[in-house]
DSSP file (Angstrom, degrees, kcal/mol; ACC not computed):
  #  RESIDUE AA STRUCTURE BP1 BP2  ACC     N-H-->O    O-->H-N    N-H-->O    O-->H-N    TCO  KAPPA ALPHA  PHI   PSI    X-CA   Y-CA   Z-CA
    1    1 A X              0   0    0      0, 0.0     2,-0.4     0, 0.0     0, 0.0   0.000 360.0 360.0 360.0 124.7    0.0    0.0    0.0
    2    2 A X        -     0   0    0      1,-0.1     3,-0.0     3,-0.0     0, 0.0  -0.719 360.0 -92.9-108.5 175.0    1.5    3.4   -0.4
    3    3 A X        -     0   0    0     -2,-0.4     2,-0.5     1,-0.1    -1,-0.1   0.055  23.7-119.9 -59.9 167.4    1.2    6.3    1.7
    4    4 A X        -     0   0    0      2,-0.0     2,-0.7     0, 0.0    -1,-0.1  -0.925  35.1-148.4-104.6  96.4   -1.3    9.3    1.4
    5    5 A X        +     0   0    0     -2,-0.5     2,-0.3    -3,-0.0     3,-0.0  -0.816  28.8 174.4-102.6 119.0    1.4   12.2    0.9
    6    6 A X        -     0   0    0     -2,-0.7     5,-0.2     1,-0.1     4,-0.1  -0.966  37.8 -98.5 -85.4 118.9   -0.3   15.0    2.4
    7    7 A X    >>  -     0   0    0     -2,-0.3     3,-2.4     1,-0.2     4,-1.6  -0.182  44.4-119.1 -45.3 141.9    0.8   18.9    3.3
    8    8 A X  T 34 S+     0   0    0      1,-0.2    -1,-0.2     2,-0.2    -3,-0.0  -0.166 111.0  54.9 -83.2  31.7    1.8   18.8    6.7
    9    9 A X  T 3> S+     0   0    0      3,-0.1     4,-0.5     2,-0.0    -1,-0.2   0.161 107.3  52.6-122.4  -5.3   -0.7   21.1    7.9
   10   10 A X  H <> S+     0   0    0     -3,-2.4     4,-2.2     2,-0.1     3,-0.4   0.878 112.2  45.1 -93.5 -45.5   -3.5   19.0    6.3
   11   11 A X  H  X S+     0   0    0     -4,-1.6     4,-1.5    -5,-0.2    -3,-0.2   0.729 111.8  54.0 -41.6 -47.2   -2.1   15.8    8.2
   12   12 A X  H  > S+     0   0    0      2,-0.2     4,-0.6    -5,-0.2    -1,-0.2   0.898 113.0  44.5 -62.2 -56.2   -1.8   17.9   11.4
   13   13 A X  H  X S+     0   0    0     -4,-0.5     4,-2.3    -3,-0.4    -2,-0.2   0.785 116.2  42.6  13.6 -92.2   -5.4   18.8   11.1
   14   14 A X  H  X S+     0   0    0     -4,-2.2     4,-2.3     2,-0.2    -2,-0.2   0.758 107.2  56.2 -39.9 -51.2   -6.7   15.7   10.3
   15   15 A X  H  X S+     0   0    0     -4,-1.5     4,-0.9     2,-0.3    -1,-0.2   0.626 110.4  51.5-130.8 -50.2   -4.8   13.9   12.7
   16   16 A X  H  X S+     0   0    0     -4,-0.6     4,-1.1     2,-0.2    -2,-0.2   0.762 102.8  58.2 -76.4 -37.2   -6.6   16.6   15.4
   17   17 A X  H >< S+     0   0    0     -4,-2.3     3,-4.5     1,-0.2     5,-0.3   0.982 104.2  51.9 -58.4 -62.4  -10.0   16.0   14.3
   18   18 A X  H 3X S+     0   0    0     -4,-2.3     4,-1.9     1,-0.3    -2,-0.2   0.815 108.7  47.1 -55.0 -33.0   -9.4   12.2   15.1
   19   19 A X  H 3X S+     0   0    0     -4,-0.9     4,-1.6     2,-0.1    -1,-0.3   0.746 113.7  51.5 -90.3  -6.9   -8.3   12.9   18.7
   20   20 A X  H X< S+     0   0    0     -3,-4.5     3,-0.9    -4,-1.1     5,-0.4   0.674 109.9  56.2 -94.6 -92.8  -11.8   15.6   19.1
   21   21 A X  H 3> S+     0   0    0     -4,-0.3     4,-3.3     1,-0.3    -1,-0.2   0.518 111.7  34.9   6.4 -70.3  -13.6   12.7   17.9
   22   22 A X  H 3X S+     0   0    0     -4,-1.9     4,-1.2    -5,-0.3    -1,-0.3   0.912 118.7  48.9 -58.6 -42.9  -12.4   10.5   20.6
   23   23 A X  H <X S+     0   0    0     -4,-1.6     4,-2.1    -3,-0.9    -1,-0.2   0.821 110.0  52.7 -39.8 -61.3  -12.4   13.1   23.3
   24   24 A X  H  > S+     0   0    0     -4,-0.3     4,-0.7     2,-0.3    -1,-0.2   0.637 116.4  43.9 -88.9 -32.2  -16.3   14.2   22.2
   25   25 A X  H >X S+     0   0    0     -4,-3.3     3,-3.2    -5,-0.4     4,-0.7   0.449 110.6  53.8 -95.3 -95.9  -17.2   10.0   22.6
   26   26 A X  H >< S+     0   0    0     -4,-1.2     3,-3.9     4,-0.3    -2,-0.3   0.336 111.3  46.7  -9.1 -75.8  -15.3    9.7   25.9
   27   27 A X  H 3< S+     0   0    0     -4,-2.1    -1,-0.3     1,-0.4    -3,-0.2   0.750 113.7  49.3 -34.7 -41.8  -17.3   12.5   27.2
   28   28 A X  H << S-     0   0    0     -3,-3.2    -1,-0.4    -4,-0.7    -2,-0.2   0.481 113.9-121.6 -65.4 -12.2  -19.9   11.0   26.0
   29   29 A X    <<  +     0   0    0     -3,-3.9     2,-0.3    -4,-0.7    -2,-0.1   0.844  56.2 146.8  25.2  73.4  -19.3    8.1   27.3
   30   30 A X        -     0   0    0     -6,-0.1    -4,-0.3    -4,-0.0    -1,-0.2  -0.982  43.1-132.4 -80.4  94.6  -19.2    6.1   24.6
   31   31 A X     >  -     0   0    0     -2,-0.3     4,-3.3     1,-0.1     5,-0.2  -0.058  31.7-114.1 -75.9 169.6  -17.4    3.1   23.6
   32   32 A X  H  > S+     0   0    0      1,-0.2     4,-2.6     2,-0.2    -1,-0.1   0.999 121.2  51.8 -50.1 -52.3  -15.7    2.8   20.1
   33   33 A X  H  > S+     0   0    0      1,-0.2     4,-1.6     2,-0.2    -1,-0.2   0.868  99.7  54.1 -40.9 -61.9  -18.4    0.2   19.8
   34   34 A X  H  > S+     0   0    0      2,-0.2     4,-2.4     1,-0.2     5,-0.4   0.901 113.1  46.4 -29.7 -68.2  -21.1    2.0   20.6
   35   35 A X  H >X S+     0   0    0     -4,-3.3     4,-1.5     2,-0.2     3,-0.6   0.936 104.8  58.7 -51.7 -66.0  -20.0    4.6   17.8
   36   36 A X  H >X>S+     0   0    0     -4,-2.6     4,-2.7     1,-0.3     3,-1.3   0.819 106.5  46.0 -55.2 -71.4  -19.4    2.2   15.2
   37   37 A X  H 3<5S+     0   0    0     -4,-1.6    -1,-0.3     1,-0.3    -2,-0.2   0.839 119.5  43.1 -65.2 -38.8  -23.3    0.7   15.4
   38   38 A X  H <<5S+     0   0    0     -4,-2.4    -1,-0.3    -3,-0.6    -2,-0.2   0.792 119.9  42.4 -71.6 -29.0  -24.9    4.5   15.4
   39   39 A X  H <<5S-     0   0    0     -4,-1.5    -2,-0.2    -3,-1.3    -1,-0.2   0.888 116.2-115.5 -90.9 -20.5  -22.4    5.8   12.6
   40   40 A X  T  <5S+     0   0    0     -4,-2.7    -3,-0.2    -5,-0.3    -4,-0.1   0.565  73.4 123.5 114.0 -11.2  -22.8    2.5   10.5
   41   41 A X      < -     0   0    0     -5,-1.0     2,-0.3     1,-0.1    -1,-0.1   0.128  63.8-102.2 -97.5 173.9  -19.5    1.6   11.0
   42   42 A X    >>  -     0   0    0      1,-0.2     4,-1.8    -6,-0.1     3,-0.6  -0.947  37.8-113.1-116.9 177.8  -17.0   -1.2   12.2
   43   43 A X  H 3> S+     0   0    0     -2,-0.3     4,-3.2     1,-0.3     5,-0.2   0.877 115.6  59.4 -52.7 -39.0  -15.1   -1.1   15.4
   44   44 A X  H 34 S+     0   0    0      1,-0.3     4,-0.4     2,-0.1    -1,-0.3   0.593  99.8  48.5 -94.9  24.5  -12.0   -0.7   13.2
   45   45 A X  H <> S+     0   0    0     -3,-0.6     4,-5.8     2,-0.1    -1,-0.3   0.643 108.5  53.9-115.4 -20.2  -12.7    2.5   11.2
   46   46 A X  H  < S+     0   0    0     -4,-1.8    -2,-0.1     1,-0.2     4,-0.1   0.925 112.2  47.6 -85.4 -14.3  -13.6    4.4   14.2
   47   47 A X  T  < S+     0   0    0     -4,-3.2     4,-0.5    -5,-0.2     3,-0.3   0.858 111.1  44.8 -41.3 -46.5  -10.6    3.4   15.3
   48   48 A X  T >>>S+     0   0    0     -4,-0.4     4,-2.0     1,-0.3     5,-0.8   0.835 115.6  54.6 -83.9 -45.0   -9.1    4.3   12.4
   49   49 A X  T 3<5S+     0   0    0     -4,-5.8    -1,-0.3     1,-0.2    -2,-0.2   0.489 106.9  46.2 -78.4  30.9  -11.1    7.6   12.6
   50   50 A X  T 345S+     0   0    0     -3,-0.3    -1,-0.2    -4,-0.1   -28,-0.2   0.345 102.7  61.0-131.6 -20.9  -10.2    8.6   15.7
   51   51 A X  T <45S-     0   0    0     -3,-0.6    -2,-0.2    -4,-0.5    -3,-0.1   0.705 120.3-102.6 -68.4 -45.6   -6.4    7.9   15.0
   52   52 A X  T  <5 +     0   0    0     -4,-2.0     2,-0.6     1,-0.3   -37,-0.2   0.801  55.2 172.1 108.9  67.1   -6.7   11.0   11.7
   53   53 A X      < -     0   0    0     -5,-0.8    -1,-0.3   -39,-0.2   -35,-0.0  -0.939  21.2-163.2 -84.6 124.6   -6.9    8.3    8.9
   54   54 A X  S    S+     0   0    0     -2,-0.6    -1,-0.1     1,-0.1    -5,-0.0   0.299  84.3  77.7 -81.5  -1.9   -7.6   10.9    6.2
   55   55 A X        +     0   0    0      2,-0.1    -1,-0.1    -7,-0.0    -6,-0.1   0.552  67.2 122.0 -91.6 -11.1   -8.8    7.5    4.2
   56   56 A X  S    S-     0   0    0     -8,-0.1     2,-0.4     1,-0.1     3,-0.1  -0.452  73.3-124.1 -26.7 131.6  -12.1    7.8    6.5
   57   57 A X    >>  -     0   0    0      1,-0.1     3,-1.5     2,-0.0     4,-0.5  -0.836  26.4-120.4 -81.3 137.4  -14.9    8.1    4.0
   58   58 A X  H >> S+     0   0    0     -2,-0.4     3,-2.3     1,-0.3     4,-1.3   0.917 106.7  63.9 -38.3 -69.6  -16.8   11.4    5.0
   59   59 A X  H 34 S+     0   0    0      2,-0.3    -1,-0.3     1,-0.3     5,-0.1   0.552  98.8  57.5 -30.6  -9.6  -20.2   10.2    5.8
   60   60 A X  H <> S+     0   0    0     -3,-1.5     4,-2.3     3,-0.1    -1,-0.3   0.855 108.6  47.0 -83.5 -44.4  -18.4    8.3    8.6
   61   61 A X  H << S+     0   0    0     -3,-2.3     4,-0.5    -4,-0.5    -2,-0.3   0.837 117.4  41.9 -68.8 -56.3  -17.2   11.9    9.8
   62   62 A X  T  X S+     0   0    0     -4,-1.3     4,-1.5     2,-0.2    -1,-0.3   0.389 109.9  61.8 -56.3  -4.4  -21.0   13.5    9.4
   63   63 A X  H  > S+     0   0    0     -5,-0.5     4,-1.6     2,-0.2    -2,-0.2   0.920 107.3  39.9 -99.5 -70.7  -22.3   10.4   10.9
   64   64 A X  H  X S+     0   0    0     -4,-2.3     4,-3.6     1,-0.2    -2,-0.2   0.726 108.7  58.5 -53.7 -33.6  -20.5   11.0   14.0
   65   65 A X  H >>>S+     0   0    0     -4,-0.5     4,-1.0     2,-0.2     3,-0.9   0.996 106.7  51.7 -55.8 -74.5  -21.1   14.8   14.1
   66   66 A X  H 3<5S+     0   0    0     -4,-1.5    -2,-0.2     1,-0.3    -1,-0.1   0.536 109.7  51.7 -46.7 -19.8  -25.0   13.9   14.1
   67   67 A X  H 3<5S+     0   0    0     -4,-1.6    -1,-0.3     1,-0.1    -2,-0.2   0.845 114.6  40.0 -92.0 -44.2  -24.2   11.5   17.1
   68   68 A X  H <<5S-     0   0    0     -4,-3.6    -2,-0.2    -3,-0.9    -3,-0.1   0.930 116.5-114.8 -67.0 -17.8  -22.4   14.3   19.1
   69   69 A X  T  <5S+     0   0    0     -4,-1.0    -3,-0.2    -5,-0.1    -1,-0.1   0.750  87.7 113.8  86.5  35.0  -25.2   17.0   18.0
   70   70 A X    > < +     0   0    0     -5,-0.5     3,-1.1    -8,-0.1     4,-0.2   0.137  27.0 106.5-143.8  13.2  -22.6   18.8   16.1
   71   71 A X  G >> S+     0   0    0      1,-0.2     4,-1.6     2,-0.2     3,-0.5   0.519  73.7  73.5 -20.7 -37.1  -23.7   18.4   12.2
   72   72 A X  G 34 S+     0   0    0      1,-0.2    -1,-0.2     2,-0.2    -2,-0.1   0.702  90.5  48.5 -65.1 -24.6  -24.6   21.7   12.4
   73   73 A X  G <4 S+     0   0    0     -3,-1.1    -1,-0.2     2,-0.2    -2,-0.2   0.315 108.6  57.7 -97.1   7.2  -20.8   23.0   12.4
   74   74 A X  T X4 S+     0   0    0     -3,-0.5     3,-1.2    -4,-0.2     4,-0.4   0.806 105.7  50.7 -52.3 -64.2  -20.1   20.5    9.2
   75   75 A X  T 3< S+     0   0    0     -4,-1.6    -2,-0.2     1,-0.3    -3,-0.1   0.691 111.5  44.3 -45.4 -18.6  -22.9   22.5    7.6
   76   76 A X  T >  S+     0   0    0     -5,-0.1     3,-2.1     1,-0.1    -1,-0.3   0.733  84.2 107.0-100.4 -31.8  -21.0   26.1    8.6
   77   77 A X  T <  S-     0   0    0     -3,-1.2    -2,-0.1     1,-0.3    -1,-0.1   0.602 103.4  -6.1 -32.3 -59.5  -17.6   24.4    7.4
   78   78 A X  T 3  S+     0   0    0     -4,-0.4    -1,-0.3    -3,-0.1     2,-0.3  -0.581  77.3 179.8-141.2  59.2  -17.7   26.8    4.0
   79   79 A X    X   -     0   0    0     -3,-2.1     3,-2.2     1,-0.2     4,-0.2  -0.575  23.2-144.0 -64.6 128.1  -20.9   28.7    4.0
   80   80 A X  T 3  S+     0   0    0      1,-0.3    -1,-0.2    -2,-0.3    -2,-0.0  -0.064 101.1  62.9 -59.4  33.9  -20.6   30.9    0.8
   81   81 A X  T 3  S+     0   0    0      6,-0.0    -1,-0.3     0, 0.0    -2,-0.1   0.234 106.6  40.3-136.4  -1.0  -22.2   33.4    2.4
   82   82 A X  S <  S+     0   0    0     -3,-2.2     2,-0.7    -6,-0.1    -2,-0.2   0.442  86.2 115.4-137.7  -4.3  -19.2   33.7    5.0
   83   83 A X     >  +     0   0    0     -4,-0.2     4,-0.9     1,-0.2     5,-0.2  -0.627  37.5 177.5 -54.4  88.4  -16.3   33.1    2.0
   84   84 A X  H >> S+     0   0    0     -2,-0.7     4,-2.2     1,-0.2     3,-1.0   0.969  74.5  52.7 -89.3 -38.2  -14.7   36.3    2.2
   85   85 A X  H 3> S+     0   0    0      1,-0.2     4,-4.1     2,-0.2     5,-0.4   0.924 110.2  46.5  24.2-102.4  -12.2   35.2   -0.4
   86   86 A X  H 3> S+     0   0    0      1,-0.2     4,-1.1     2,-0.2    -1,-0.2   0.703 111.5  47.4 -72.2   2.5  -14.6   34.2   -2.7
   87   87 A X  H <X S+     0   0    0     -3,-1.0     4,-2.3    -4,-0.9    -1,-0.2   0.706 106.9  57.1 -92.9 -25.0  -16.9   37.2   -2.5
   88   88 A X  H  X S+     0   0    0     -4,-2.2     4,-0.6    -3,-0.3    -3,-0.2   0.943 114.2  45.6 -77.1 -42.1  -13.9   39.6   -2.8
   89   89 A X  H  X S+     0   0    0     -4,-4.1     4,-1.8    -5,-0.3     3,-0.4   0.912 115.1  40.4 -60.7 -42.3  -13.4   37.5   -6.2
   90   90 A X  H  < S+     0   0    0     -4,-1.1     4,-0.4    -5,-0.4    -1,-0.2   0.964 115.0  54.5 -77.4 -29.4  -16.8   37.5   -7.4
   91   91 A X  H  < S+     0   0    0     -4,-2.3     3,-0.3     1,-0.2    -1,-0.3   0.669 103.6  58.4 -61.9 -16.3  -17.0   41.5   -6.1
   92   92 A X  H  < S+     0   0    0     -4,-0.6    -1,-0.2    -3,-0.4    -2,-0.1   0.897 104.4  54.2 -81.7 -69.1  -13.7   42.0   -8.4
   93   93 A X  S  < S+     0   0    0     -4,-1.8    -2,-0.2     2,-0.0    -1,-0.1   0.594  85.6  97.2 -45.0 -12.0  -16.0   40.6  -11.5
   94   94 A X  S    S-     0   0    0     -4,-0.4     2,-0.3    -3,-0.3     3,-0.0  -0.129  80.6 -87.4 -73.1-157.6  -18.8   43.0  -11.2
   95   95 A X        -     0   0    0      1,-0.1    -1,-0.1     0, 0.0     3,-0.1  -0.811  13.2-124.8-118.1 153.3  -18.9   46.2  -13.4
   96   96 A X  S    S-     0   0    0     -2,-0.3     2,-0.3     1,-0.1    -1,-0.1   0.913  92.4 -12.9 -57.9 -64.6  -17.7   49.1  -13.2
   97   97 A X        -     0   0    0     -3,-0.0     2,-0.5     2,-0.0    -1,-0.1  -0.942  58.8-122.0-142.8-176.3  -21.5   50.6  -13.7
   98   98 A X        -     0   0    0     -2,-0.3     2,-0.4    -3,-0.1     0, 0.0  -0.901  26.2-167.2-112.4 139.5  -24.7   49.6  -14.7
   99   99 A X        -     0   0    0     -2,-0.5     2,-0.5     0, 0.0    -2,-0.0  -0.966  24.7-110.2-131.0 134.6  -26.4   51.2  -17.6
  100  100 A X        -     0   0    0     -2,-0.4     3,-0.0     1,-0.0    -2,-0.0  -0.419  27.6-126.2 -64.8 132.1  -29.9   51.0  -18.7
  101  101 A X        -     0   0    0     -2,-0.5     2,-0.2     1,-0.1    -1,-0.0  -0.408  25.1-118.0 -80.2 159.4  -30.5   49.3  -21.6
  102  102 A X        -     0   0    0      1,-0.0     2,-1.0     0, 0.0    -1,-0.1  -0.706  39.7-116.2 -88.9 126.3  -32.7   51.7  -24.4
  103  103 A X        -     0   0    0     -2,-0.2     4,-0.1     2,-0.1     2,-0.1  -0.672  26.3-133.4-100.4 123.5  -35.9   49.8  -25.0
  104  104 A X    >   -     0   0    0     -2,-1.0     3,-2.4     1,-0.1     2,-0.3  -0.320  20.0-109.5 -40.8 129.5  -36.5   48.4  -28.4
  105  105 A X  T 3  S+     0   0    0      1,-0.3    -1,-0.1    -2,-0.1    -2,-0.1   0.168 114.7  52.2 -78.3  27.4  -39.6   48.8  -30.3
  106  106 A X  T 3  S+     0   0    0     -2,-0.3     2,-0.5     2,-0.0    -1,-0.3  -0.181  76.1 130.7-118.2  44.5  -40.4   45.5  -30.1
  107  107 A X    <   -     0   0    0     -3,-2.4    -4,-0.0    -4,-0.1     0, 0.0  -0.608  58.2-100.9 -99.0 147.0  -40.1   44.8  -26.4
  108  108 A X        -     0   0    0     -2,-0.5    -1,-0.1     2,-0.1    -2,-0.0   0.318  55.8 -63.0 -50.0-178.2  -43.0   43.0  -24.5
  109  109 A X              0   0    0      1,-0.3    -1,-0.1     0, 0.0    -2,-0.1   0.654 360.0 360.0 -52.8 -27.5  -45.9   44.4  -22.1
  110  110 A X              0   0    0      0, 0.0    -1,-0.3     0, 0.0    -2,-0.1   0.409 360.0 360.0-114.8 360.0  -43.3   45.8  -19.5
């Protein structure tokens, strides 16, 4: 098998989600088991998610959110509405100004 080569800040990341996983079922007082039959899962991927396996399939990752009550901050991950990035890009693209167009004598009832 070879290795996943990941930026070390994605790995780091990742790697920190898996230990708030575990933490957020330990609080819960949960066993791995327990999680596995509510996410869908077996005992060894929430092992493996809880270890930062980036090989996780997501839905394992939402699955588990929906068991802490936390789904909602999946949903927030990259609301476009909070992308300042991509709204300073799409704000770059507007126009300068808007001009009313001259209506043609064949333009409809308005």
């Amino acid at each position: 098998m070879t290795s996943l080569s990941l930026p070390l800040p994605v790995e780091r990341a990742v790697t920190k989600l898996g230990r708030d996983i575990s933490l957020a079922r330990r609080r819960r007082q949960l066993t791995q088991r327990s999680l596995a039959e509510r996410i869908g899962a077996s005992l060894a991927t929430v092992r493996r998610l809880e270890k930062g396996d980036p090989r996780i399939p997501l839905h394992f990752l939402a699955r588990a959110l929906y068991v802490f009550g936390e789904l909602e901050r999946l949903n927030q991950l990259l609301d476009t509405g909070e992308d300042m990035i991509g709204l300073t890009l799409m704000d770059e693209q507007l126009p300068k100004r808007v001009r009313t167009r001259k209506p043609t004598k064949h333009a409809g009832a308005l």
